[in-house]
C-alpha positions in Angstrom: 0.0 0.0 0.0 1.5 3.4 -0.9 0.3 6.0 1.7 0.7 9.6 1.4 2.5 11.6 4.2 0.4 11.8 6.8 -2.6 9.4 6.3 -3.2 6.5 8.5 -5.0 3.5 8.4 -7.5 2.0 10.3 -10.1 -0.4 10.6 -13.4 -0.3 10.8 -16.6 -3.2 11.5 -20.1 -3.3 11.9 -21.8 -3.8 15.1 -25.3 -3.9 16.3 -25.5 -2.3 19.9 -22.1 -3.5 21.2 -19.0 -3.9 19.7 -19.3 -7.5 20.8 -21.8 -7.9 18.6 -20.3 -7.3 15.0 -21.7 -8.6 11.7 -20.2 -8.0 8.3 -17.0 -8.2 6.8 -14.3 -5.8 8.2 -12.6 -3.7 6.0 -9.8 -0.8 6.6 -10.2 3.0 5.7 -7.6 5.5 5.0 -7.9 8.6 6.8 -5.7 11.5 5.9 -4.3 14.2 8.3 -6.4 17.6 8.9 -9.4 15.7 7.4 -13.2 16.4 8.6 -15.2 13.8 9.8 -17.8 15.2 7.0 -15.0 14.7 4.3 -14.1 11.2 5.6 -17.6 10.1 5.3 -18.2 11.0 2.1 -15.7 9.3 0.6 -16.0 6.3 3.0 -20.0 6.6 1.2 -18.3 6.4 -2.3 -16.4 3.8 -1.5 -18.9 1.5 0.1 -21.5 2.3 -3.0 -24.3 3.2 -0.2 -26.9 5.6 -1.2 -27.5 8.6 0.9 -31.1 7.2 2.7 -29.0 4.4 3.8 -26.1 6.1 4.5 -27.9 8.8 6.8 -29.0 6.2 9.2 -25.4 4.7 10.3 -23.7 5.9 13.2 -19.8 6.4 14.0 -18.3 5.3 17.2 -14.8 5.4 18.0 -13.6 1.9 19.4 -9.9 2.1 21.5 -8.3 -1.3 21.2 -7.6 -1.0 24.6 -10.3 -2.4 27.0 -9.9 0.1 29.7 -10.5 2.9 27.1 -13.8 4.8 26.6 -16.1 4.1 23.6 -17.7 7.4 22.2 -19.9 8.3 19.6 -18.8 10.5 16.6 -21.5 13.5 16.0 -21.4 14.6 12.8 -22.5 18.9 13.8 -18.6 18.7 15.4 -15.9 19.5 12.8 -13.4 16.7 14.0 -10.1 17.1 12.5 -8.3 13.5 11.9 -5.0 14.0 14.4 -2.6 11.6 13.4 
């Protein structure tokens, strides 16, 4: 995989409730440095071939591997900058 400077990989999976509870096939995403949540999503919506009434109704979370670390929900009103 060529990567620019400053992009990262990561790996995202389905879930229904809790993360325990994942269905799909997992897949990885490249995010790049300085990018919006809003831009990430669109092109993660390209990519995946949903249309926008689907797309509207599924929900970001942010996962840590670690166990001891906090799951939280990514609202798409905040402009979250990547931070690499």
């Amino acid at each position: 995989m060529n990567l620019g400077e400053g992009c990262k990989v990561i790996s995202c999976f389905h879930f229904n409730k809790e993360p325990s509870r994942s269905h799909g096939i997992p897949f990885q995403f490249v995010v790049k440095h300085g990018e919006t949540l809003g831009q990430a999503k669109g092109r993660l919506q390209e990519r995946l071939g949903i249309p926008e009434k689907d797309f509207s109704k599924i929900k970001f979370w942010f996962i840590p591997t670690a166990s001891y670390g906090k799951q939280r929900q990514i609202e798409d009103g905040k402009s979250m900058l990547f931070k690499l």
